[in-house]
C-alpha positions in Angstrom: 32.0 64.6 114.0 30.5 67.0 111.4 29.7 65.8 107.9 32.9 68.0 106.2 35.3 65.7 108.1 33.6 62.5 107.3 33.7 63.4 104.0 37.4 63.9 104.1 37.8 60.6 105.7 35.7 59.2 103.0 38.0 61.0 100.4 41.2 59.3 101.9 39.8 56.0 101.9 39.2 56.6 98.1 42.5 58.1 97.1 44.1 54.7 99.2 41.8 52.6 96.9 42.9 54.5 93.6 46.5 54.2 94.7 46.5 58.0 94.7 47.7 58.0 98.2 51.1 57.4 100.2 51.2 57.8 104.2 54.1 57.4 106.5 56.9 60.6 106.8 59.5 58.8 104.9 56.9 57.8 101.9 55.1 60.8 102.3 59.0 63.1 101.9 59.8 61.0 99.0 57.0 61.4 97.0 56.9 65.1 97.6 60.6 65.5 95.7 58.9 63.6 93.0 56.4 66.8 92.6 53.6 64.5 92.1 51.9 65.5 95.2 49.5 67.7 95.7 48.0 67.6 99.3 50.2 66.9 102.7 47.5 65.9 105.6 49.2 66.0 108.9 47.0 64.5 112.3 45.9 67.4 114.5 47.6 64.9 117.5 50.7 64.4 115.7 54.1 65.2 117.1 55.5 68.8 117.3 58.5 67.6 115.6 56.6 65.4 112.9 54.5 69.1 112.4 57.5 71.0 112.0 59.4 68.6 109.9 55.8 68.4 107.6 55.8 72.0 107.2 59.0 72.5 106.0 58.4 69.9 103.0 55.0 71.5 101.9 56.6 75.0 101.7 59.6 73.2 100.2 58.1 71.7 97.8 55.0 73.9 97.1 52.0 71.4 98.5 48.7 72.5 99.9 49.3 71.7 103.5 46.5 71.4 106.3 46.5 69.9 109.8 43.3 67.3 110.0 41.7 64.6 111.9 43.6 62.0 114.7 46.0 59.7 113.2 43.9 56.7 114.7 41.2 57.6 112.7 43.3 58.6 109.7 44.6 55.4 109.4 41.8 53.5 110.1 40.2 55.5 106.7 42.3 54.0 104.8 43.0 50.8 106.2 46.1 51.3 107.6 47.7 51.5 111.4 47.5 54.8 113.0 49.2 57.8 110.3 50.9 60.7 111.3 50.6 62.1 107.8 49.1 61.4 104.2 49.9 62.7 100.9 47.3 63.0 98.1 48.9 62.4 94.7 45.1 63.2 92.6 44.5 67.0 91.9 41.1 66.3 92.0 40.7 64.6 95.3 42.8 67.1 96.4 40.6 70.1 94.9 37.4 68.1 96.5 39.1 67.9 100.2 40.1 71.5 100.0 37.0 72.7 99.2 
């Protein structure tokens, strides 16, 4: 695994830590009518539908959106079961995964 992705790994683990982080499709739509988010992660081996359905709610609700990672690891980042999809509620750690 290259060094940008274990960085992003690292960067979900902290946004868990801070609280500045919700996973799970129902969470993750909830938060994003809020308008507090500002990154939607969705795993590279998620379901076609979950993709679709994830797309829809960044373009909705203007997030940075970005397919990334396995959902096993995902969740294992941040100390979780296997996740389908994160959302980062921290501009910054947001800004720091985008770049």
């Amino acid at each position: 695994m290259d060094n940008d992705a274990e960085r992003i790994y690292t960067f979900l683990g902290f946004a868990q830590k801070a609280g500045k982080l919700v996973s799970g499709e129902n969470t993750v739509e909830a938060r994003a009518k809020e308008r507090s988010a500002k990154l939607l992660l969705v795993a590279e081996d998620a379901p076609s539908h979950t993709k679709e359905r994830m797309t829809g709610i960044a373009q909705r609700f203007h997030l940075d959106y970005a397919e990334f990672g396995e959902k096993n690891r995902i969740g294992q980042s941040i100390g979780k079961s296997p996740r389908n999809v994160v959302l980062v509620l921290d501009k910054e750690l947001a800004e720091q995964m985008i770049k």
